[in-house]
SEROPA-858789 format. One line per 4 residues: their letters; for each residue x, y, z of C-alpha. Coordinates in pm, whole numbers. Example, Ala and Ser with C-alpha at 12.3 -4.5 7.8 and 13.67 -1.06 7.14 Angstrom:
! SEROPA-858789
as> 1230:-450:780 | 1367:-106:714 $
! end
This chain:
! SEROPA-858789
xxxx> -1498:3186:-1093 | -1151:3027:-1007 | -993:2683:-1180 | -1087:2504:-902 $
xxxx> -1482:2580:-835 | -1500:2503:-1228 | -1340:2130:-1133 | -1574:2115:-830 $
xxxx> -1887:2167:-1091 | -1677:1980:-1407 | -2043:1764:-1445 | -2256:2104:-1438 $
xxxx> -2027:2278:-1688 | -2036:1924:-1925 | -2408:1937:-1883 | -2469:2293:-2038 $
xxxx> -2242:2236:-2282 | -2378:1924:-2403 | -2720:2068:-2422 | -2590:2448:-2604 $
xxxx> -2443:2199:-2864 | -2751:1973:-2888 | -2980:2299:-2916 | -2778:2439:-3183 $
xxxx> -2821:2182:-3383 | -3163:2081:-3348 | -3241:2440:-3457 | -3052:2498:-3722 $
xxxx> -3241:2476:-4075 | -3163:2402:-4377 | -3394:2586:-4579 | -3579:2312:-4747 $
xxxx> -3964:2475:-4740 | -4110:2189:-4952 | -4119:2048:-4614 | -4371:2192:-4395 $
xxxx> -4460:2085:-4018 | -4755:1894:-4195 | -4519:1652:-4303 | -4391:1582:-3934 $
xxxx> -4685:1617:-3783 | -4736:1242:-3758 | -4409:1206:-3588 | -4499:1440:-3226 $
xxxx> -4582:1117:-3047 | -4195:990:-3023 | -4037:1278:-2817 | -4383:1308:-2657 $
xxxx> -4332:917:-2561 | -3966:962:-2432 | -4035:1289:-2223 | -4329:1090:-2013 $
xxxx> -4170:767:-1995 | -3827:953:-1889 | -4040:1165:-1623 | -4271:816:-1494 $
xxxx> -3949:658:-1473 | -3743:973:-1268 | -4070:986:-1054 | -3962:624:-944 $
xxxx> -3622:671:-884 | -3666:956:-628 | -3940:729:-449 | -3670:444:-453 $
xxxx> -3463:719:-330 | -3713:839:-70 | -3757:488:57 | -3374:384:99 $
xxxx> -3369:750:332 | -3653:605:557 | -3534:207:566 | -3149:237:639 $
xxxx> -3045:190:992 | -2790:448:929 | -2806:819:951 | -3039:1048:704 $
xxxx> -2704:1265:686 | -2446:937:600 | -2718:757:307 | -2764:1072:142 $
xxxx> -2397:1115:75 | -2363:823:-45 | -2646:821:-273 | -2569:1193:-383 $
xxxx> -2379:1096:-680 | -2630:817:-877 | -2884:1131:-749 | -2653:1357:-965 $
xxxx> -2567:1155:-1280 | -2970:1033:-1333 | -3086:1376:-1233 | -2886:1564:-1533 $
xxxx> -2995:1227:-1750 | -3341:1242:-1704 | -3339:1624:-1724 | -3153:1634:-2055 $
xxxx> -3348:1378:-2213 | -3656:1592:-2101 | -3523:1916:-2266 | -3372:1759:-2562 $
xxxx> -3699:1593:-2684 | -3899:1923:-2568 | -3684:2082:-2803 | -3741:1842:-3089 $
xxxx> -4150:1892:-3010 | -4085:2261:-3059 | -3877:2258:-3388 | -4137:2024:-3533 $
xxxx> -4390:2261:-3480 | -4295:2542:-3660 | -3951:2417:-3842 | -3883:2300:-4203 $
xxxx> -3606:2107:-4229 | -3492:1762:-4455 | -3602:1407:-4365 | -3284:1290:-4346 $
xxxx> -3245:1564:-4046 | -3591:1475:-3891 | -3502:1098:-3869 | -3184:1178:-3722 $
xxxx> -3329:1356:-3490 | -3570:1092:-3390 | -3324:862:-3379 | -3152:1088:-3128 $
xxxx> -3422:1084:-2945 | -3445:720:-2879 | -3036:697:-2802 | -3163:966:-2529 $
xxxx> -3433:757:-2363 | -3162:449:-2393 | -2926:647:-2180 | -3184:743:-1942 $
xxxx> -3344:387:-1928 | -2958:281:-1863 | -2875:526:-1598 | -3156:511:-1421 $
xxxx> -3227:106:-1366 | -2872:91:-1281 | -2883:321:-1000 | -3206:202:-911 $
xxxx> -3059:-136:-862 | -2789:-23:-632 | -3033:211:-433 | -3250:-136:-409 $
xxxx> -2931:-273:-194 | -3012:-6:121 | -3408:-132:83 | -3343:-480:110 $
xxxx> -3066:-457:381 | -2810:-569:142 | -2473:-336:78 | -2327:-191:-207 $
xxxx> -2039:-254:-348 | -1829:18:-181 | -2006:-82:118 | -1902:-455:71 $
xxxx> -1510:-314:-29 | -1536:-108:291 | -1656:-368:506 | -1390:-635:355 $
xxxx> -1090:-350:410 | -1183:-376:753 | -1144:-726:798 | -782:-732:639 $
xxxx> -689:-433:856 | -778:-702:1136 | -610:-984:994 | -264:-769:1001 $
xxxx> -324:-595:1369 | -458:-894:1528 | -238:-1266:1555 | -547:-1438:1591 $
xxxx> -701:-1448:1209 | -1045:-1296:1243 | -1212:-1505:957 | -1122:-1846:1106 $
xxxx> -1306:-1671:1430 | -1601:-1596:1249 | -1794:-1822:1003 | -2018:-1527:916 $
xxxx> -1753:-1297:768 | -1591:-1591:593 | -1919:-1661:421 | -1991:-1258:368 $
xxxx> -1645:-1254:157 | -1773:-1575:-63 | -2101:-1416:-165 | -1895:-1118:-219 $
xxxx> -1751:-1315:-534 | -2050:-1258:-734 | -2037:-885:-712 | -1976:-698:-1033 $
xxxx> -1736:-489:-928 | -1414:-671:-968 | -1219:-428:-652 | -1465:-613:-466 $
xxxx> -1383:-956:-621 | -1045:-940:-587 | -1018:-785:-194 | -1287:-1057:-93 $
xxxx> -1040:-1315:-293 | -755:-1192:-57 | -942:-1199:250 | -1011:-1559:168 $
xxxx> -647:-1627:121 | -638:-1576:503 | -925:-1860:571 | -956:-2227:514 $
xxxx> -1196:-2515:443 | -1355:-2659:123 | -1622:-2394:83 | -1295:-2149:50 $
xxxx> -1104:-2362:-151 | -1426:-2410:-418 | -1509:-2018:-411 | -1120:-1927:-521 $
xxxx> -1085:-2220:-750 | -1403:-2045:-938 | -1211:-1714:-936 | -967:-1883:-1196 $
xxxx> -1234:-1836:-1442 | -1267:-1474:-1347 | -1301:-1234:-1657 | -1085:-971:-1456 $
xxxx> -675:-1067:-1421 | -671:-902:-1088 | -897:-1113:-979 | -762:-1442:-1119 $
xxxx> -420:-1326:-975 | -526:-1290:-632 | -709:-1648:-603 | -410:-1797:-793 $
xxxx> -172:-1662:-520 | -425:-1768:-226 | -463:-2098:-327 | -97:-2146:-325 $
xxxx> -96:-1964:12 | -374:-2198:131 | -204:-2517:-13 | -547:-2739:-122 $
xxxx> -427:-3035:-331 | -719:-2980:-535 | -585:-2651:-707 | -284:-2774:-899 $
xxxx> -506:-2900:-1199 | -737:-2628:-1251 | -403:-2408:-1195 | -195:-2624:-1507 $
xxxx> -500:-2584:-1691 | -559:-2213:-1624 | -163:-2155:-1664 | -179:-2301:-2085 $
xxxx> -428:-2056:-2175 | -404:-1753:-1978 | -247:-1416:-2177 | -221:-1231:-1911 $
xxxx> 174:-1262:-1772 | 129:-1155:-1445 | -107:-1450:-1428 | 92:-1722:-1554 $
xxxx> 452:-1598:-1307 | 189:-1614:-1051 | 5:-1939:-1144 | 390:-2084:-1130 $
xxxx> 465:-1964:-825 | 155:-2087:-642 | 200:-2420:-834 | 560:-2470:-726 $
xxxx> 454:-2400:-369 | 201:-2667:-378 | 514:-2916:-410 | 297:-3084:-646 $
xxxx> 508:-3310:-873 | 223:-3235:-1149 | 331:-2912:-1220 | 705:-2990:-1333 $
xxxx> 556:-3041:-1711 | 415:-2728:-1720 | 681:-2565:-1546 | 902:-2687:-1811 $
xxxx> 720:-2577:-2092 | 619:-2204:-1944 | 1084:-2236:-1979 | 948:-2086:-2328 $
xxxx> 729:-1835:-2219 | 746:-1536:-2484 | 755:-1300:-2137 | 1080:-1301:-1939 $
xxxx> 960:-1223:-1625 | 751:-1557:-1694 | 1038:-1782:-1766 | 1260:-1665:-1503 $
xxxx> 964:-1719:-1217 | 984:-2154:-1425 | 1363:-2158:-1346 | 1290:-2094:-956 $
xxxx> 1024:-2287:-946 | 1145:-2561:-1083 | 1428:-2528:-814 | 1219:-2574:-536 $
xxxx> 1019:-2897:-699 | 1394:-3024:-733 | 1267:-3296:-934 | 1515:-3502:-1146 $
xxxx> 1350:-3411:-1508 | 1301:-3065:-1378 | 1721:-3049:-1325 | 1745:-3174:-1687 $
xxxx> 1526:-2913:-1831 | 1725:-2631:-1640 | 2044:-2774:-1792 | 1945:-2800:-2120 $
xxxx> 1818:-2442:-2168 | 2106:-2329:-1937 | 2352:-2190:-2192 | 2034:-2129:-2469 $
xxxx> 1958:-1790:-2211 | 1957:-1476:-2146 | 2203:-1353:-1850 | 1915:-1301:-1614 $
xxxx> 1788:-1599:-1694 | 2077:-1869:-1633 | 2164:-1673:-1309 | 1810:-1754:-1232 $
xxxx> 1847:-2141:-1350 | 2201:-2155:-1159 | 2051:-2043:-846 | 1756:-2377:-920 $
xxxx> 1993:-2575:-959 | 2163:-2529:-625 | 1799:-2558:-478 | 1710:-2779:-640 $
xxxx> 2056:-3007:-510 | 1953:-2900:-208 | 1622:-3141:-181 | 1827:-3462:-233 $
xxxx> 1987:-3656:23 | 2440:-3613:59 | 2613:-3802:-257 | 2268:-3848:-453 $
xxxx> 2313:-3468:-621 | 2303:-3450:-993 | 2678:-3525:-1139 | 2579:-3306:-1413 $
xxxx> 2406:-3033:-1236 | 2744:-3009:-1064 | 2949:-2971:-1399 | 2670:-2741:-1538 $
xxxx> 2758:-2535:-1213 | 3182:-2544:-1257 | 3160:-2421:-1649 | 2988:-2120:-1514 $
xxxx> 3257:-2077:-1231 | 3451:-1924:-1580 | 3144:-1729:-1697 | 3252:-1356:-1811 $
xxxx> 2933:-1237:-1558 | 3080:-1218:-1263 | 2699:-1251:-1109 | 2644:-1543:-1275 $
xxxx> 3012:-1651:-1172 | 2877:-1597:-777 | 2572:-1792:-841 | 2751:-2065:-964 $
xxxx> 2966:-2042:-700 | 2679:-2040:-395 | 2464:-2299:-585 | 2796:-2543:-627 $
xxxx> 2790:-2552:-197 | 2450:-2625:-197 | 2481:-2954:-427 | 2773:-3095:-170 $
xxxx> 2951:-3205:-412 | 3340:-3317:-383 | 3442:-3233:-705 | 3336:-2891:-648 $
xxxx> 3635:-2793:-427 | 3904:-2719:-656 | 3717:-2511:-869 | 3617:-2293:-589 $
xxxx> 3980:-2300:-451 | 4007:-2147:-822 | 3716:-1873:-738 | 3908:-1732:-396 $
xxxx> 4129:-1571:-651 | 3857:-1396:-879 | 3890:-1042:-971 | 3550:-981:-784 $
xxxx> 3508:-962:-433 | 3156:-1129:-452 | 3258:-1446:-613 | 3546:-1491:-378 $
xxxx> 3281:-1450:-121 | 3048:-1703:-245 | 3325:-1910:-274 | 3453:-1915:59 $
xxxx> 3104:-1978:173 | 3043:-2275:2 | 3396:-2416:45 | 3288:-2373:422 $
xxxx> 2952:-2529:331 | 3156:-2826:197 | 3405:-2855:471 | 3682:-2849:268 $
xxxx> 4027:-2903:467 | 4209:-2786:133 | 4080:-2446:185 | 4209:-2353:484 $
xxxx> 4516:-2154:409 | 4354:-2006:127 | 4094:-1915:361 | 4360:-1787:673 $
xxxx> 4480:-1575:395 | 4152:-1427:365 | 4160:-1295:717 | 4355:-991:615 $
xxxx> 4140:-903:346 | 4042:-509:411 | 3714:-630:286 | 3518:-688:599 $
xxxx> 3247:-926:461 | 3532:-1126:321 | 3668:-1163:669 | 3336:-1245:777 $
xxxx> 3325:-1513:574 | 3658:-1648:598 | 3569:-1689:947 | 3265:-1852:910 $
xxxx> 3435:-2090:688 | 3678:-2176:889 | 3450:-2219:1180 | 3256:-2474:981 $
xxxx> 3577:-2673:884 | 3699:-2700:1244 | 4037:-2734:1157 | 4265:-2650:1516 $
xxxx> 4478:-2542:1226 | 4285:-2218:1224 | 4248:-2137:1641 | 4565:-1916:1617 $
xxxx> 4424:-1726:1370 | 4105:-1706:1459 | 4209:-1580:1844 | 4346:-1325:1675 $
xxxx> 4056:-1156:1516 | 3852:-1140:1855 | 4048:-826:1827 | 3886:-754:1498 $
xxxx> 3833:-377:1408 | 3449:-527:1273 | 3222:-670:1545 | 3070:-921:1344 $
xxxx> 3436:-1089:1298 | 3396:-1067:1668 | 3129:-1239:1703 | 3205:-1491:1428 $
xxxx> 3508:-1584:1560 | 3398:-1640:1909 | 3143:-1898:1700 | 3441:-2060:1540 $
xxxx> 3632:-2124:1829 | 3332:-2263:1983 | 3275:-2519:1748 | 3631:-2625:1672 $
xxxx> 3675:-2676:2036 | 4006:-2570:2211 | 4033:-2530:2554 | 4288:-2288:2489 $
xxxx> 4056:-2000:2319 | 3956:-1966:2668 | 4142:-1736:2835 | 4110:-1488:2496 $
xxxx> 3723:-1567:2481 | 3735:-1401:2893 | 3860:-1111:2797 | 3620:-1082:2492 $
xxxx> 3328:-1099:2764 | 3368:-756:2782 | 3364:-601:2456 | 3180:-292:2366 $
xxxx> 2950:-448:2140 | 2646:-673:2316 | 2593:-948:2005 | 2961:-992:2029 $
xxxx> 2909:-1058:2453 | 2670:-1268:2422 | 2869:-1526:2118 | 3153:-1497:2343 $
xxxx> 2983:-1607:2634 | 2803:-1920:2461 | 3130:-2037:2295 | 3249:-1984:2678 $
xxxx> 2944:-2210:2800 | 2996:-2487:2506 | 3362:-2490:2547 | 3307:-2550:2954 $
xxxx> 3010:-2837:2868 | 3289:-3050:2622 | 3581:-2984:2983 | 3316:-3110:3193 $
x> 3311:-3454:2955 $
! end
């Protein structure tokens, strides 16, 4: 027989051997003849007991069986598959519990062994009729399902599969269609099986209303992480403004990581101002992943306490870590109205213009356009000169962000950069200063080896407004490159629209 026909029968061959090894030692003696079968005469009726229960019991598992083959809408052929493995497992069960206590009857017949050996033996052979009693009502259950009409649990995480498959083929999302599947996925909940749980939790995710919102609250509670991840993240997906409190409360105790970075992110989603305490606190999360998911959270609430908090544990960090706060602290600039951002957020920001990271140095340097603030544009004048071609990026961007008139050389210098993102920049700065100091420049990279300099350019032009980028912006209209066409001609048409004035 091959390695493989001995993995297609692995159960078979585990069987046999479990029994040689349970034979062997039920027979063995031990040579003690003061004890005769006499003396365990009075104990034939346990095994006895077991092997008749075991068989009464079998006897109504294959008419349990029998039934679910007659009752199910489906094919003889399709049931039977399915129900071939619980067949299998109580099957071998039953049939070893059968053997083993025959075997015990036997060797208390005619053996003479010690006590000790005989009550271990008895004792064996209730642990057997446990196993059997366990095996078999737990099939039985499941094979109760096809009686009653009612699916399994792979039939349930079959059925459920389905409807997701819909949800991502279909724009139309099939559970708001259909109140009957919605309510299918929250009885699905309760199933044991947490697979099923969780994929009912993120079909859910996908419908709305207060029976939804109540069923994936409940998950929260869930003894299985999966599962309490997936209603965490639908509930921020769904937005209730009843899940930020049981979320906070479920965030403090939770050990599970994963939980907690998702419990943030679904809480900072919300937008509800609630969170920012907890948010603060999870700063100190013993997990970094944890922490880092606080920082960007607390970005996006962009919250005045929250901006305080990121500042205070901003040099206290780990690299990863303050890039992540730097990056929050542009966003969370971002939420307030021009001239209200955060004077010290701002100098935070500048310090770490000089950090030795130079990925920190290009946060810093994207985050301090964000914030619009005035002070920031010498410092990032400072940047264009940095060793690394990223920060001088960031840095051009943002002085574009800011409009800042003192850039411009600096910036026409950047046109000849051999760096083609850098030149992409440079021109997109420039095009948001709208200086006419830059439209000689700037007509000369529509001749730009890179067509997105092309494109940018034409852009530029358009919004710094000369009528005489017109005649170079023609001959652009037929460049090889059809994103570069089609800038040129709307710079053409917005151009034309501020002649026509």
């Amino acid at each position: 027989m091959k390695l493989t026909s001995l993995k297609t029968y692995k159960l078979e061959v585990f069987f046999l051997f479990a029994l040689v090894i349970l034979s062997i030692f039920t027979l063995s003696g031990n040579g003690n003849a003061d004890n005769s079968a006499a003396s365990s005469g009075g104990t034939f009726w346990l095994p006895s007991t077991v092997m008749q229960s075991v068989a009464a019991l079998y006897a109504v598992f294959i008419a349990i069986f029998i039934l679910s083959l007659q009752s199910n809408r489906d094919s003889t052929n399709s049931i039977a598959n399915r129900i071939k493995p619980l067949l299998k497992i109580v099957s071998y069960t039953a049939a070893g519990t059968i053997y083993f206590n025959g075997l015990i009857l036997i060797v208390f017949s005619f053996g003479s062994f010690s006590e000790a050996k005989m009550k271990l033996l008895l004792i064996s052979s209730l642990i057997s009729m446990v196993l059997s009693l366990v095996a078999i009502v737990y099939s039985s259950m499941n094979l109760l399902s096809n009686v009653s009409g009612l699916k399994t649990s792979s039939e349930k995480l079959s059925y459920i599969s389905d409807l997701l498959r819909g949800q991502e083929e279909n724009p139309v999302n099939p559970l708001k269609q259909s109140e009957k599947d919605t309510q299918f996925c929250i009885k699905a909940l309760e199933d044991e099986n947490p697979e099923v749980r969780t994929i009912a939790a993120e079909a859910l995710g996908q419908a709305r209303g207060p029976e939804v919102e109540k069923a994936l609250l409940g998950l929260l509670e869930d003894k299985n992480s999966r599962v309490r991840i997936t209603a965490a993240r639908n509930l921020g997906r769904i937005g209730t403004e009843n899940a930020s409190v049981p979320l906070i409360k479920r965030l403090a105790v939770d050990k599970d990581p994963v939980f907690r970075a998702c419990a943030i992110e679904s809480l900072g989603n919300l937008k509800d101002k609630q969170a920012i305490e907890p948010l603060i606190k999870s700063l100190d999360d013993k997990v970094p992943e944890v922490r880092i998911t606080a920082a960007r959270f607390l970005g996006i609430l962009g919250d005045e306490k929250a901006e305080e908090a990121l500042i205070a544990k901003l040099d206290k960090s780990s690299p990863e870590l303050q890039k992540q706060i730097v990056l929050a602290l542009g966003s969370s600039g971002s939420k307030k109205p021009t001239g209200l951002s955060s004077k010290k957020a701002a100098e935070a920001l500048i310090r770490k213009l000089r950090n030795k990271d130079p990925e920190i140095r290009k946060c810093a340097a994207e985050s301090l356009g964000k914030l619009e603030n005035p002070e920031s544009v010498a410092p990032l004048l400072k940047c264009l000169d940095d060793t690394n071609p990223e920060v001088r990026n960031a840095a051009a961007y943002s002085l574009g962000t800011l409009r800042a008139e003192k850039a411009i050389d600096a910036l026409l210098e950047m046109l000849a950069e051999e760096d083609s993102e850098l030149r992409i920049t440079a021109v997109y700065a420039l095009g948001n200063i709208s200086s006419r100091k830059a439209v000689d420049a700037l007509l000369e990279t529509l001749n730009d080896s890179n067509p997105w300099v092309r494109r940018y350019a034409a852009e530029a032009l358009a919004k710094i407004g000369d009528q005489k980028a017109t005649a170079s912006l023609v001959k652009n209209l037929n460049d090889p490159d059809p994103e570069v066409r089609w800038a040129t001609a709307e710079a053409l048409r917005v151009l034309d629209k501020q002649n026509s004035r």
